[in-house]
N, C-alpha and C positions, 0 to 999 in steps of 0.2 A: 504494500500500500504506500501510497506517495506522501512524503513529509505534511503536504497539504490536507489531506485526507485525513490525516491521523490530527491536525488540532481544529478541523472543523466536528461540530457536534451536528447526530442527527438530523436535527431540523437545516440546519445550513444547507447540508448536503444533498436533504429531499428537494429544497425550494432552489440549488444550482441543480439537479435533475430538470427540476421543472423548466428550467430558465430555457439551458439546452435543448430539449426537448419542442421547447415551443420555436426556437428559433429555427429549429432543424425545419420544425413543418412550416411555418409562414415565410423565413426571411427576414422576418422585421424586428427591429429592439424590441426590447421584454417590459415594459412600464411593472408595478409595482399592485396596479389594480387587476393587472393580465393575470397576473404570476399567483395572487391571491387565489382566483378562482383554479387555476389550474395545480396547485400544490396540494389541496387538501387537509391544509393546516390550521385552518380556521384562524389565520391571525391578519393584524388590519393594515391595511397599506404602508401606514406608519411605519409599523413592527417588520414590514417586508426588507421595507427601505432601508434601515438599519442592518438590517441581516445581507443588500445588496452593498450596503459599505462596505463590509467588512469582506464578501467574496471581493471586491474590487480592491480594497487593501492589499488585497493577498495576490493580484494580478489576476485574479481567475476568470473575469470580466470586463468591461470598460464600456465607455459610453462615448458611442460613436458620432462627432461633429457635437450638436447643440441639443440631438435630445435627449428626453428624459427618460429613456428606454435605454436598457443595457443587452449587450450581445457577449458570446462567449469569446476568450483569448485562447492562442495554443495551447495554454497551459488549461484555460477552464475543458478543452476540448479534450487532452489527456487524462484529468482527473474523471472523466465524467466517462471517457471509454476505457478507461484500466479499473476503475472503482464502480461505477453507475449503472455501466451498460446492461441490459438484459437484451443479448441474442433472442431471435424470431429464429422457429425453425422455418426453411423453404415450403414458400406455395407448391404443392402436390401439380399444379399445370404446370410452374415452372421450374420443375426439379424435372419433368416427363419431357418436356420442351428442349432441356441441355440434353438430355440421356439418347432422345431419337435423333437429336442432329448429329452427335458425337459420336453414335458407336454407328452409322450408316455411311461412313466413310473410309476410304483406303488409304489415297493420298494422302501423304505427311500434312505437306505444307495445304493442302485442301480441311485438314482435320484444327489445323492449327488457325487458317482464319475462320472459319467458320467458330470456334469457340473465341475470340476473340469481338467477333460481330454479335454473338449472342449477349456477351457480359455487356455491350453496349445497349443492344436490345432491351435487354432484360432489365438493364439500370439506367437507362438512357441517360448516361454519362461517357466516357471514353473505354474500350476495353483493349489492351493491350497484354501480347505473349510473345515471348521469346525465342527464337528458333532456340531447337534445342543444341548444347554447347557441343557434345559432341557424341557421334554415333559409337556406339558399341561393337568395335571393332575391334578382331584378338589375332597378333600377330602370330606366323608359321614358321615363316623359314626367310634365308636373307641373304642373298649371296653381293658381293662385289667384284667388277671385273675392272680390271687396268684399262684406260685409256691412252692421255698425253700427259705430260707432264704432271700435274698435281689433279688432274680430272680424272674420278673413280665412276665410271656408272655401278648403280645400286639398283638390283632386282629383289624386290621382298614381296611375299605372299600374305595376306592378310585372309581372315577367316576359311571360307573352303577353299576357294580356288581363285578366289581376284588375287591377279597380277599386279604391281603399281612399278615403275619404273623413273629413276631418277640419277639426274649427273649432279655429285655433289665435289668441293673443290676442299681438299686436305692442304696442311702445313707443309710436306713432304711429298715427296713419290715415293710408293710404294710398290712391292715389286707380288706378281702374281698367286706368290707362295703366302707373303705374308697376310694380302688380303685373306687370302683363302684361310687363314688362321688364326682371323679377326671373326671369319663368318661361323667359323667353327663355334669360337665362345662363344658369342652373340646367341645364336642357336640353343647352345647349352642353356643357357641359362635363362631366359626367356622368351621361347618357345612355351604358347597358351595363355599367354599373357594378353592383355588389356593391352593396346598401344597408348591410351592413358597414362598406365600402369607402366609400361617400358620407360617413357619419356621421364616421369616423379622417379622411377630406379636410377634411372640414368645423369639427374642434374645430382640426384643427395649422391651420387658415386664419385661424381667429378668434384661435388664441394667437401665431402667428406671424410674418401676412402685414398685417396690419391697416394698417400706415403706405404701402403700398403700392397698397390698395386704392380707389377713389373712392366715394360713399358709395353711389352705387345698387349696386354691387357686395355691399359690406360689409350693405348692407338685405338682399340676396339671399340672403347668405348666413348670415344671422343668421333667417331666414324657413327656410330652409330646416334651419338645425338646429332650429326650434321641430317645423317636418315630419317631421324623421326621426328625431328623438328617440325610445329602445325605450321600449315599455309596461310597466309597472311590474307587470308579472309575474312571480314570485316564482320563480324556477329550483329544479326541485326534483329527486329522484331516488325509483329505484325500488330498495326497500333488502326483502330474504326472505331467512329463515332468521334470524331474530336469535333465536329459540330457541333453535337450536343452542348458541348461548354459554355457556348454564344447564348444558352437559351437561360444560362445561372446569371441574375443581376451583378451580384460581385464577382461573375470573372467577363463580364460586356465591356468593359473600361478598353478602349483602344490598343493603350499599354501594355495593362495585361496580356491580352488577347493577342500583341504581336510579340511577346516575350515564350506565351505559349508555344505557339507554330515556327516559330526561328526553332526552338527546343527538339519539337517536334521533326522538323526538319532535318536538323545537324546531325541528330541523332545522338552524338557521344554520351553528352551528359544524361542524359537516359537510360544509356545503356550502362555507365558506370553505375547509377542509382540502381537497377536493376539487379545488374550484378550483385550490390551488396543484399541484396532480398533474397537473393539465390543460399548465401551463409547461414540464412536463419530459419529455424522448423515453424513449421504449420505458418498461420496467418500473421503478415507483417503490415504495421502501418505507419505512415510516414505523415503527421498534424504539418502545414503550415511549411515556414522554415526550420522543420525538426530534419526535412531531407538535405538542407545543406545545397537547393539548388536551387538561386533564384528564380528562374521561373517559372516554380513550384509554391511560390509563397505562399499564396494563395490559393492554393488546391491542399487535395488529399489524396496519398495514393496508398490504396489496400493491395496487396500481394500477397502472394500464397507458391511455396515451389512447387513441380511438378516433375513425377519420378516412372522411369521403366525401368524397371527391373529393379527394385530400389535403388538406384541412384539417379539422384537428383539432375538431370539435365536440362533444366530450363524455369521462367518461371513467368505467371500471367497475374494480371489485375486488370483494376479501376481505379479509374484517376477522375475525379471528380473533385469541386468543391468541399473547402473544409465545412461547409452547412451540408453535411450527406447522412442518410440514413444509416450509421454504420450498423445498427442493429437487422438490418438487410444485406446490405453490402457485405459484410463481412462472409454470413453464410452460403453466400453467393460465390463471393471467390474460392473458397474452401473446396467446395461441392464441387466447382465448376476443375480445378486443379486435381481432383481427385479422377473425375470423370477421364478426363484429357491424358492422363498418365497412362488410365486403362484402353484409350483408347489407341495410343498408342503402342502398347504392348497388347497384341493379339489374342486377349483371354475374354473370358466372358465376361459382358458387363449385370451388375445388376441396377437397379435405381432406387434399392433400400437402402 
């Protein structure tokens, strides 16, 4: 529970429920006559008011421009979804609605906008996912042949029978015997392996093992991170519905709105924010400037990662307004993240 949480007393904490709550459904500051009827606490405007000081003391609130109405701050937004929130289970059409679009698909990238268009759909907000990081690929066998001077071509076999062929360029020349006695260890020792799992072997070897190693080893394996090294292919995601955003009064501001879609656009800083959703289990949210990206200030973004075969290779949300339903939203991505994994990996779905 958050510092905040722990020196507000009951009553505070039901009547900032209420606050947020009301703000989520209307949009409009919270006056003190609103909050009354909607708290349940039977006390008088007066009584509210003072109890809004004191959330506003504490940053949890603030009063926006000149009126006499208060809206919630990141911080009232955090206390109220780590401590207040009470999750909705998902609507029965729209848990039936992810399930038929998602598991009636083959294509990857056809599985992957389509659940991306639904979380739009469904929350008519933004829904964005992540191609996934990377295919499940397990390395066989791995030969190297001499070419010219310090150019090796590289034959390696990946899972049953794909061939991939590559010229990588060594410190030295190497003579035909020795490659052959690089591919040998190589082979030994990771053959069944994950090409994941080769590459994470292969850097803690060269950072860590190195005094250890004799130097045809150490050639080996300095050959074979030039092999396995990923392609400088640009990770990107499928992002629908960013219209929707023009339709939320506080993200309409021009500003805003061109801060969004430059974001949008460029892609990086997206994708970095992403990424870091990727490190963290089950539902992740990002209030305001808690992402670290300005032109997020202003929004919210719910994540959830998404796994085949248990490991986590990608990950989808909603980016919407920090005034969003997360008591929707949340269960929404979750479901939707769960689905999409399955759907991925060719097993049965079900929609319990």
């Amino acid at each position: 529970m958050s510092n905040n949480a722990q020196v507000l007393n009951r009553r505070s904490l039901k009547l900032l429920k209420a606050l947020v709550e009301r703000y989520i459904s209307d949009g409009q500051p919270v006056g003190s006559r609103v909050l009354s009827k909607d708290s349940d606490l039977q006390l008088s405007p007066a009584t509210i008011r003072n109890v809004m000081a004191d959330l506003e003391d504490l940053g949890l609130i603030h009063s926006p421009h000149t009126s006499a109405g208060r809206v919630p701050t990141v911080s009232g937004y955090r206390l109220f979804v780590d401590t207040l929130l009470t999750v909705k289970p998902l609507d029965s059409k729209d848990l039936t609605r992810l399930y038929e679009g998602l598991s009636a698909r083959d294509d990857t990238s056809d599985i992957l906008g389509v659940a991306s268009r639904l979380l739009a759909e469904l929350t008519q907000m933004a829904g964005v996912v992540t191609l996934p990081k990377r295919e499940i690929v397990f390395f066989r066998h791995i030969e190297f042949l001499p070419l010219s001077n310090t150019r090796v071509l590289v034959i390696f076999v990946t899972n049953e029978q794909e061939v991939h062929n590559k010229i990588i360029h060594t410190d030295r020349a190497f003579s035909a015997a020795e490659l052959q006695q690089a591919a040998n260890y190589l082979n030994s020792i990771y053959q069944g392996r994950s090409l994941a799992a080769v590459r994470e072997a292969v850097v803690k070897e060269l950072q860590e093992d190195q005094e250890r190693m004799n130097q045809d080893m150490l050639d080996a394996i300095k050959m074979a991170q030039l092999a396995f090294e990923p392609g400088h292919k640009k990770e990107d995601y499928v992002l629908t519905g960013e219209t929707n955003l023009m339709s939320f009064s506080e993200l309409a501001d021009r500003e805003h709105l061109k801060k969004l879609f430059d974001a949008f656009s460029q892609k990086q800083g997206v994708i970095h924010l992403l990424d870091q959703c990727m490190k963290a289990a089950g539902v992740q949210i990002f209030i305001g400037e808690e992402s670290g990206y300005h032109a997020f200030d202003h929004c919210s973004l719910v994540t959830s990662p998404y796994a085949v075969d248990d490991e986590v290779v990608g990950v989808l949300g909603v980016i919407g307004p920090t005034r969003m339903a997360y008591e929707k939203i949340i269960p929404f991505v979750n479901i939707t993240a769960k689905l999409l994994g399955a759907a991925l990996n060719p097993k049965s779905m079900s929609p319990s």
